[in-house]
TORKOL-4160 file (C-alpha; in steps of 0.2 Angstrom, whole numbers, padded with zeros to 4 digits, m for minus):
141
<pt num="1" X="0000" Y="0000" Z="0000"/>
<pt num="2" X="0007" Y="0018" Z="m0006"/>
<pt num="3" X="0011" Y="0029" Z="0009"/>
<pt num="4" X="m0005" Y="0042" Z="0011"/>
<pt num="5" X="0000" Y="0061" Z="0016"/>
<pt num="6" X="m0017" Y="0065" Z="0025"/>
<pt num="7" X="m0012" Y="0052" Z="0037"/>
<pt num="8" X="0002" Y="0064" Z="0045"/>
<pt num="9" X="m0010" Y="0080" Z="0048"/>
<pt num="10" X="m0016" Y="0083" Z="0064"/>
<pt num="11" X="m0019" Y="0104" Z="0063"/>
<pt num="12" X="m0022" Y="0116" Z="0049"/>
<pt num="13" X="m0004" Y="0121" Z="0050"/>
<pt num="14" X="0002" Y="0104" Z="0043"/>
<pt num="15" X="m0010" Y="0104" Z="0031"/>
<pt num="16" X="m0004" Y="0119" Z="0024"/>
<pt num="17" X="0014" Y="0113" Z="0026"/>
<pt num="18" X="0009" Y="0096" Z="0016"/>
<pt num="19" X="0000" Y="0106" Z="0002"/>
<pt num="20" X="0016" Y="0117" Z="0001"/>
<pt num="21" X="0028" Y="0103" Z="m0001"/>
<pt num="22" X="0016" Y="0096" Z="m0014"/>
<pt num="23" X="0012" Y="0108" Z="m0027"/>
<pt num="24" X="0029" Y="0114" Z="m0027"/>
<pt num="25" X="0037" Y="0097" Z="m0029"/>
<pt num="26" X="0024" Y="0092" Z="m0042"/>
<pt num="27" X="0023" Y="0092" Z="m0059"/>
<pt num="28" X="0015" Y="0107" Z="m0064"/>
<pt num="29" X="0027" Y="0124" Z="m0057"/>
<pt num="30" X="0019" Y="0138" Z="m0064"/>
<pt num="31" X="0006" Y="0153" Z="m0057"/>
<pt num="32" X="m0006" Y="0140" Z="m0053"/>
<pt num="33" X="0006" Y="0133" Z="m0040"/>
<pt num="34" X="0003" Y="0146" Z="m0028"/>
<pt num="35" X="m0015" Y="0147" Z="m0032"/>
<pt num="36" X="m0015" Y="0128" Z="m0030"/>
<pt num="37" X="m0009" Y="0129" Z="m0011"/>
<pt num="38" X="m0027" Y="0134" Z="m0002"/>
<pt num="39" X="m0038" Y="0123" Z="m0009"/>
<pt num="40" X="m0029" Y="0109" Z="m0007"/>
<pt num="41" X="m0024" Y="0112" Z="0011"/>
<pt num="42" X="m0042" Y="0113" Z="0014"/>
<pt num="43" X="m0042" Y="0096" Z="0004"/>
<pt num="44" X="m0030" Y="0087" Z="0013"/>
<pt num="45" X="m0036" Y="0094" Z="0030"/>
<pt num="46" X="m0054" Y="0087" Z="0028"/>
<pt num="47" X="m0045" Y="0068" Z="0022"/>
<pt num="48" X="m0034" Y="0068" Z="0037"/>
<pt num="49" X="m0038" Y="0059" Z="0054"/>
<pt num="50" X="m0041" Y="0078" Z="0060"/>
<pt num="51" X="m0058" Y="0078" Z="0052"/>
<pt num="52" X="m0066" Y="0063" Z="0044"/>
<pt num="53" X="m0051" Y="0053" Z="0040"/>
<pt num="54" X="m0056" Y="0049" Z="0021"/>
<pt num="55" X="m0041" Y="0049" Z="0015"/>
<pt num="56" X="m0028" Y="0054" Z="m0001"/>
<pt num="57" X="m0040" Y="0043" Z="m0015"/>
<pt num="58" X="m0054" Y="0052" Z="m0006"/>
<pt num="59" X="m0046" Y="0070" Z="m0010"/>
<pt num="60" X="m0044" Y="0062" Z="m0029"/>
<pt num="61" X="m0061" Y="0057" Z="m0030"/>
<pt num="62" X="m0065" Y="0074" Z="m0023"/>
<pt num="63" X="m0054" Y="0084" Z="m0036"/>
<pt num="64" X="m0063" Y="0075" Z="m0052"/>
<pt num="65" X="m0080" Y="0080" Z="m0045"/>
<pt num="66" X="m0084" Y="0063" Z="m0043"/>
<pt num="67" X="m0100" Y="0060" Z="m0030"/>
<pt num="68" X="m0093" Y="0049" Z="m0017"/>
<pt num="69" X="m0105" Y="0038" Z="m0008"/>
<pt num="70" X="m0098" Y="0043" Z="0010"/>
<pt num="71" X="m0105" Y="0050" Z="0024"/>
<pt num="72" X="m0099" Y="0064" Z="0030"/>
<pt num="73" X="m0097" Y="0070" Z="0051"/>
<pt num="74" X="m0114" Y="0072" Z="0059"/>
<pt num="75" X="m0122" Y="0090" Z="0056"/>
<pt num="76" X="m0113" Y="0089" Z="0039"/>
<pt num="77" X="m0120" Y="0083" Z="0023"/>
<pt num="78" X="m0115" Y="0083" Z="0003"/>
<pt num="79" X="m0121" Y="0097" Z="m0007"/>
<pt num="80" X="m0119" Y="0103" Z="m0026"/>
<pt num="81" X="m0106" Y="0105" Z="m0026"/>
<pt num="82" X="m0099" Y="0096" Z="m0011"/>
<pt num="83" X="m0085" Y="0109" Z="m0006"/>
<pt num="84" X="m0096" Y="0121" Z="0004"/>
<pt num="85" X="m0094" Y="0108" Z="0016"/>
<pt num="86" X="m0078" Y="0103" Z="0016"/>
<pt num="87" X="m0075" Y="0123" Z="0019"/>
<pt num="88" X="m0086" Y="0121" Z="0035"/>
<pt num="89" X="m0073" Y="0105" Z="0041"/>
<pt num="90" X="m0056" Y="0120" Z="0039"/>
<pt num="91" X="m0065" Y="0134" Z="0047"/>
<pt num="92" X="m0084" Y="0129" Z="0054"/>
<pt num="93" X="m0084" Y="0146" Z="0064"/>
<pt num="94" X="m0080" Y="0155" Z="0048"/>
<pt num="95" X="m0079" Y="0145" Z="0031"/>
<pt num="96" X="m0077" Y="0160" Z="0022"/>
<pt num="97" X="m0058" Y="0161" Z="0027"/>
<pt num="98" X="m0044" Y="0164" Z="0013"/>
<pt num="99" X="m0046" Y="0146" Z="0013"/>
<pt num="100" X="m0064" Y="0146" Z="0010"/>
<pt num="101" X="m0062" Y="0160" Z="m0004"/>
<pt num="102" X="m0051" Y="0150" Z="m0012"/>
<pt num="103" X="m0064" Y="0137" Z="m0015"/>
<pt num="104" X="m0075" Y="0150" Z="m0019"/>
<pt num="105" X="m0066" Y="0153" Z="m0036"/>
<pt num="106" X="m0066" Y="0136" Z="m0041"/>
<pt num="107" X="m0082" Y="0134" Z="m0041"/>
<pt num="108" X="m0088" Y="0152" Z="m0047"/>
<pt num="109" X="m0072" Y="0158" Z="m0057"/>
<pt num="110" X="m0068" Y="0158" Z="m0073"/>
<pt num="111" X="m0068" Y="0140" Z="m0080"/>
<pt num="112" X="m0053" Y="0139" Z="m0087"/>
<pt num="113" X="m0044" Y="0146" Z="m0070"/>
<pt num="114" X="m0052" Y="0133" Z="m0061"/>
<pt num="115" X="m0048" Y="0120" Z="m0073"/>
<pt num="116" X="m0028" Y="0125" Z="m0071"/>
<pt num="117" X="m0030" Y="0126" Z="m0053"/>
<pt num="118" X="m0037" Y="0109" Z="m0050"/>
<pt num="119" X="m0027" Y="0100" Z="m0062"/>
<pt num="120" X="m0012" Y="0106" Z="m0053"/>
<pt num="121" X="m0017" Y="0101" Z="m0037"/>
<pt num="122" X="m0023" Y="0085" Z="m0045"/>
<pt num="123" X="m0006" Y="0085" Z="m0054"/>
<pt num="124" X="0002" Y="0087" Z="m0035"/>
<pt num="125" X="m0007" Y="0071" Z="m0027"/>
<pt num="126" X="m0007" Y="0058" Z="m0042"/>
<pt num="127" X="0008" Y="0051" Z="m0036"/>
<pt num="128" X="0000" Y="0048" Z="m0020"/>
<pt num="129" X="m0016" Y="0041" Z="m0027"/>
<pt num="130" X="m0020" Y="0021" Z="m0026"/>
<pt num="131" X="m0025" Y="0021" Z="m0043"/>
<pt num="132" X="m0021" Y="0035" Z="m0057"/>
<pt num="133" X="m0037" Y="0042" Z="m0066"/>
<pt num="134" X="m0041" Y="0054" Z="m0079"/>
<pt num="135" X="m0045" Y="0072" Z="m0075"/>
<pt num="136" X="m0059" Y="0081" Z="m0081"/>
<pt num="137" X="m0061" Y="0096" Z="m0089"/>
<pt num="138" X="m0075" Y="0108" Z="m0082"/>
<pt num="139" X="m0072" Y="0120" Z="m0097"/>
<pt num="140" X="m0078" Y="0108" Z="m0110"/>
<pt num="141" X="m0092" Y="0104" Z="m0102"/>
């Protein structure tokens, strides 16, 4: 079994450290990087054992807009799309953080923005994945 990175957060801190390390040692090293970085803290935050301990595939299937069939924490449920509450898991006295704001513009900014940003982070955590699958374009759709 592949060693899974949300394993080692306990704290938004570390979250943010492992998103860091990610995206700038990943494939993709271009402005997206850094606007990479948010998001997929938030990500790897709500997969680690800090929140609902889902894990790295879970952050995949999360990134390709795939509608996993997992219940989430009590008082928390799946919405269209699911990231308003994975912003309440980073910040549930104030999900409209940086953080929160940097979800905000994947899912109401440009298309293609969105589409750069989330292919680098998916870019970042594919190594990490169980099983490698294709990323979906939002712009063609």
């Amino acid at each position: 079994m592949a060693f899974d990175p949300t394993r080692t957060i306990a704290t938004r801190e570390e979250a943010i450290a492992v998103a860091e390390a990610m995206v700038h040692l990943g494939p993709i090293r271009d402005v997206w990087s850094t606007a990479a970085v948010h998001p997929l803290a938030v990500l790897l935050y709500a997969a680690s054992p800090a929140a609902t301990s889902r894990g790295i595939g879970w952050v995949g299937t999360t990134l390709r807009g795939d509608q996993p069939d997992i219940p989430m924490p009590p008082g928390l449920r799946w919405s269209e799309p699911q990231w308003h509450d994975i912003c309440q898991l980073w910040a549930p006295e104030d999900p409209t953080t940086v953080f929160g704001t940097s979800i905000s513009t994947l899912l109401y900014g440009d298309a293609r923005q969105a589409d750069s940003i989330a292919k680098t982070m998916y870019a970042a955590i594919e190594p990490w994945l169980p099983q490698a699958a294709t990323f979906p374009s939002k712009e063609n759709s």
